[in-house]
C-alpha positions in Angstrom: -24.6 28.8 23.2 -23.4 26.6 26.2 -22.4 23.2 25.9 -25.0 20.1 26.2 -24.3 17.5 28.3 -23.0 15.1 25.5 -20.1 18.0 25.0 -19.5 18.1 28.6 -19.3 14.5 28.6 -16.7 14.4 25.6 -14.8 17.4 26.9 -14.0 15.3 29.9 -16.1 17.6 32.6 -17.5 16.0 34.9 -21.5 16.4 35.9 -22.4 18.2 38.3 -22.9 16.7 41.9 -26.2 15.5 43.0 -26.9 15.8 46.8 -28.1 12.2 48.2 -31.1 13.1 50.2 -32.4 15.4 47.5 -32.5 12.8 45.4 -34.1 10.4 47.4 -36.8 13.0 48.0 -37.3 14.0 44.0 -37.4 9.7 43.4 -40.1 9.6 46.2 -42.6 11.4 44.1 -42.9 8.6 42.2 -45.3 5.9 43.5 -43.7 1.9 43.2 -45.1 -1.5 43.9 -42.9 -3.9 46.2 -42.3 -6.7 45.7 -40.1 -9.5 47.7 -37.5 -11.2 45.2 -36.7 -14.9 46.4 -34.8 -18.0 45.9 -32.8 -20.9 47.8 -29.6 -20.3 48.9 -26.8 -22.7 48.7 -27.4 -24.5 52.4 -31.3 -25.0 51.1 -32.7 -22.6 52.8 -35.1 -19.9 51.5 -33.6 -16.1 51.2 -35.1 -13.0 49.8 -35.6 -9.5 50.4 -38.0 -6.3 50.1 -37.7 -4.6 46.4 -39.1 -1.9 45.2 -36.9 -1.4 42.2 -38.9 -3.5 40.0 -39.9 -3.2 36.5 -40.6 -5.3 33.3 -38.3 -4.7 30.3 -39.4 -6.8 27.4 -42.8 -8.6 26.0 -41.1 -11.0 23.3 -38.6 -12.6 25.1 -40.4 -12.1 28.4 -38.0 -10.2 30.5 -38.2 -8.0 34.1 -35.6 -6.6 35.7 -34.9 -5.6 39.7 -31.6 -3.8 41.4 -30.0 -5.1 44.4 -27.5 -3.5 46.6 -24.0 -4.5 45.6 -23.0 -5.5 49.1 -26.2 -7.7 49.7 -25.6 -11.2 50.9 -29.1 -12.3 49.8 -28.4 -11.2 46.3 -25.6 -13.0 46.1 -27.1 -16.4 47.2 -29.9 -15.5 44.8 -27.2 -15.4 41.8 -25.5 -18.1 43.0 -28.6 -20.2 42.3 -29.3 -18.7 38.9 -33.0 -18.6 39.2 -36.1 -15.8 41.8 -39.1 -15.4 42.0 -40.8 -12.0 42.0 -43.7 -12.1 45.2 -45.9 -8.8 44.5 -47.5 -7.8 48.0 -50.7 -7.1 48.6 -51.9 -4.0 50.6 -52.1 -6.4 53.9 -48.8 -7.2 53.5 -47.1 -4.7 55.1 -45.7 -7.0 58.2 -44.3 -9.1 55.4 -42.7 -6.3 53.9 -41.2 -5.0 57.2 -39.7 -8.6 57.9 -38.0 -9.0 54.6 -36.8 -5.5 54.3 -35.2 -5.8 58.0 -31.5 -7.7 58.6 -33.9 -10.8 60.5 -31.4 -13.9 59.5 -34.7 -16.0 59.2 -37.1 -14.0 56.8 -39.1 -16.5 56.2 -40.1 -17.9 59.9 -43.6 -17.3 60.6 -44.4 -16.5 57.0 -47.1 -18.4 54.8 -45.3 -19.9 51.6 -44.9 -22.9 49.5 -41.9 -24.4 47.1 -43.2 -23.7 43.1 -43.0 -27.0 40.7 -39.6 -25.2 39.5 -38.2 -25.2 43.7 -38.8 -21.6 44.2 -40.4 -20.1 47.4 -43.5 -18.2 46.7 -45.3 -16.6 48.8 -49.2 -17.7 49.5 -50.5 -14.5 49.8 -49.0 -12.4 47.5 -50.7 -10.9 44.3 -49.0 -12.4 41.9 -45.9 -14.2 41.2 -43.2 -14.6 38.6 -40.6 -17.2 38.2 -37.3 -16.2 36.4 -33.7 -17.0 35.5 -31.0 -14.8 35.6 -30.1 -13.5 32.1 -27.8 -10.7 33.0 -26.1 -8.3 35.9 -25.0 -5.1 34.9 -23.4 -2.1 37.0 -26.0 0.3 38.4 -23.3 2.2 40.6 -23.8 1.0 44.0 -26.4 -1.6 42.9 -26.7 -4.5 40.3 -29.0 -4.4 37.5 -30.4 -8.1 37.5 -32.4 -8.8 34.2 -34.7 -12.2 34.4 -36.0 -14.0 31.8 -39.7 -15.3 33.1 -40.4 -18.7 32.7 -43.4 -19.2 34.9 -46.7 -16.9 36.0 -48.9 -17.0 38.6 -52.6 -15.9 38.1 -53.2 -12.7 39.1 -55.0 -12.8 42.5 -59.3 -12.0 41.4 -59.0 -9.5 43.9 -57.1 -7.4 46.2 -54.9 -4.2 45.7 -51.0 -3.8 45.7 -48.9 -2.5 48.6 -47.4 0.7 47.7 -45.1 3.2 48.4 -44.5 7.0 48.4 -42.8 9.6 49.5 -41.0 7.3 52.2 -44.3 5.6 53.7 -46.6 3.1 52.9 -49.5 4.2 50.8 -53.0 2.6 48.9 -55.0 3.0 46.0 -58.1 5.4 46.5 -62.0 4.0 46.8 -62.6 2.0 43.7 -65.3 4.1 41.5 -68.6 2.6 41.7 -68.8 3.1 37.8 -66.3 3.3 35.0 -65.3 6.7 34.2 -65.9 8.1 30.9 -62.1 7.6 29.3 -62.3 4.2 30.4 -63.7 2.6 27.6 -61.6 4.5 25.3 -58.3 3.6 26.5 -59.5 -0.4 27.1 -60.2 -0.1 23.1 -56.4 1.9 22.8 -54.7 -1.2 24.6 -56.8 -3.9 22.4 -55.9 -2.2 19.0 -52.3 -0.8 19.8 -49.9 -3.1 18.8 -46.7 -3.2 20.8 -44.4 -1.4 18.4 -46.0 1.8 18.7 -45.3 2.4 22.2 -41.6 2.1 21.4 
C-alpha cells in the first residue's frame, strides 16, 4: 500500500511539482466574479485594484476574504489604512475592470465614484458593495490572504448581472428563463429551512 500524502508529508518528501500554466489552465475552469478592492492611500488619494480572488468566509462574525500579490504596492497602502471596500462589477463593467487591473498610476481618473459615510471609495456603478476592516493577513505563497470583517452593505443593485470570468476571458450569464424551472422552488424552500450549521 503506498504512502498518502500525510506520510509523505511527515516523511519529509516533498510533493510533487506542479507546472505553472497547467495550473492556471485547471483554476480557469472555474467561473469567478471580480470584484475591485479599494481604499485611500496614505497621500489621500484613492487606490485599488482588479480581484478575482474573492470569497466570503464566515456569517456570524461577518467575514470575506480576498488575496493580493505580495509585491503589490496597492495592497500595501490598502493595509496601511486598515480598512476596503469590495466593488462587485457589473457585466458593463469591463472598461473598469481593464483600468484597474492595468499598472495606470491614476485608476480612478475618468471613473464614476463617491467617498462612503465610513471614507471609502465606492464605486457608483457597481453591483454591490461591502465595507471592511482588516482582521488578518496570512501567507498564501506568493500572495496574502486578507480576511475582512464587514461592517457596512450596500443594497444589492434591483437589477443587472455580474462581470465574470473564465477560462482567461470575460464571460456572462446565459438568457434569464422566462419561467422558473421546476427545482427552483425546491431549493428556495432548502435555503429557507436549512439552518447554517448543516452546510458545515
Amino acid at each position: 500500500m503506498s504512502p498518502g500524502p500525510r506520510d509523505a508529508a511527515a516523511a519529509g518528501v516533498a510533493p510533487p511539482a506542479i507546472e505553472p500554466r497547467r495550473f492556471r489552465n485547471v483554476l480557469g475552469q472555474f467561473c469567478t466574479g471580480i470584484t475591485v478592492i479599494a481604499a485611500f492611500g496614505p497621500g489621500g488619494a484613492p487606490v485599488g485594484f482588479a480581484c478575482q480572488s474573492f470569497a466570503a468566509v464566515s456569517l456570524d462574525p461577518p467575514l470575506v476574504l480576498f488575496c493580493p500579490v505580495r509585491d503589490s504596492s496597492t495592497w500595501a497602502a490598502i493595509e496601511e489604512s486598515g480598512l476596503f471596500c469590495v466593488n462587485i462589477l457589473a457585466e458593463e463593467q469591463r472598461e473598469v475592470c481593464a483600468r484597474f487591473g492595468s499598472r495606470e498610476p491614476h485608476r480612478f481618473a475618468s471613473i464614476a465614484w463617491h467617498t462612503s459615510a465610513r471614507g471609502l471609495p465606492l464605486l457608483d456603478d457597481a453591483l454591490a458593495t461591502l465595507e471592511c476592516s482588516v482582521a488578518s493577513v496570512a501567507d498564501g505563497g506568493d500572495h496574502h490572504i486578507v480576511v475582512g470583517r464587514v461592517l457596512e452593505l450596500s443594497e444589492p443593485a434591483a437589477s443587472g448581472r455580474p462581470l465574470l470570468y473564465y477560462r482567461g476571458r470575460y464571460t456572462a450569464l446565459g438568457p434569464v428563463a422566462t419561467s422558473a424551472p421546476s427545482w427552483r422552488t425546491d431549493l428556495e424552500h432548502f435555503l429557507d429551512t436549512t439552518t447554517f450549521d448543516l452546510w458545515l
